[in-house]
N, C-alpha and C positions, 0 to 999 in steps of 0.2 A: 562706487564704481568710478573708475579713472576714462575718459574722454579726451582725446588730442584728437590733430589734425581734423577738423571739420572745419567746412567752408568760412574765410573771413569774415563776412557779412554777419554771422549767428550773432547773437546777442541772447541774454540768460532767460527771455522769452522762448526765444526761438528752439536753444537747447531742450527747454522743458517739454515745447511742444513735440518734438521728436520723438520725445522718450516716453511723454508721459503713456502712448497705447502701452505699453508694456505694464501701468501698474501706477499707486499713486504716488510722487515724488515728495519725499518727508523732508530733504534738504537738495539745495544745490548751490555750490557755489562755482562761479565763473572769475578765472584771472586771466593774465597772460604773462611771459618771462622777457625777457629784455630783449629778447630780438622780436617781440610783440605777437609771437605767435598763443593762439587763445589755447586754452584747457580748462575743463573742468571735472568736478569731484560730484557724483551724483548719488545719493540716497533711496533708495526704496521699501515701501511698508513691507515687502518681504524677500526674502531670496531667491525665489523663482519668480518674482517678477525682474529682479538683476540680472538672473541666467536669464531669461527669454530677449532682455533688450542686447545682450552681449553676442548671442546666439543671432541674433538676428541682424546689429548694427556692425559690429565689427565686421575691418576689411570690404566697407561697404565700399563703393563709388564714390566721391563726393564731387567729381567733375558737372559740372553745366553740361547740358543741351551740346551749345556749341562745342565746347573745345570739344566734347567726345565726337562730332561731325569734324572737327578738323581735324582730330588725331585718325579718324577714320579715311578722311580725305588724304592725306600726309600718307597712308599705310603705318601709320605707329600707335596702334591701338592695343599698345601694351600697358597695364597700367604700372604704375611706379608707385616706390611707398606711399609717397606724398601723396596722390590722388585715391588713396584707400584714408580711410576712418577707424581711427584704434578707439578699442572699447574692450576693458578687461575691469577686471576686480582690480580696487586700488590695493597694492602693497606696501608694506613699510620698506624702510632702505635695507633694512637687516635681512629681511625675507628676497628682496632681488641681490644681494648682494650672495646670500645663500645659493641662489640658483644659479648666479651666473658663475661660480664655483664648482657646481656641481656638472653643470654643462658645458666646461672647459676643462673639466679631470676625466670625463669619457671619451 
């Protein structure tokens, strides 16, 4: 399972603890890319426990308390990519490069 956009602060602890209610975590690994944003690759003993954490976490919220009291304050309580949490099955580059062909030829 592939993991972007979650809050700065995680650390490979923290990741784990998130995910691990969905099921036991058999690998994970945490990096980040050169403009330092974090991602990671997560493992589970079975595949219904990857569908339920996907099912559950993606597109979540990842804003704080606060800001969502200020964007509520401000009237801009709309959320933006950025403020959502992606969690999908990780794909090879062949398999997104497939789709994104497919979904530019309809």
């Amino acid at each position: 399972m592939y993991i972007k956009n979650f809050p700065k602060d995680w650390d490979e602890d923290r990741v784990k603890s998130e995910f691990a209610a969905f099921g036991s975590i058999t690998s994970l690994h945490l990096s980040q890319d050169r403009f330092g944003r974090k991602f990671a690759f997560a493992n589970f003993d079975s595949v219904e426990a990857a569908k339920a954490a996907i099912d559950a976490k993606h597109d979540t919220d990842i804003r704080t308390d606060e800001q969502k009291a200020k964007a509520a304050e401000d009237k801009e309580d709309t959320l933006k990519e950025d403020d959502k949490m992606y969690v999908q099955r990780a794909q090879s580059r062949a398999e997104r490069l497939s789709k994104l062909r497919r979904e530019m030829s309809t």
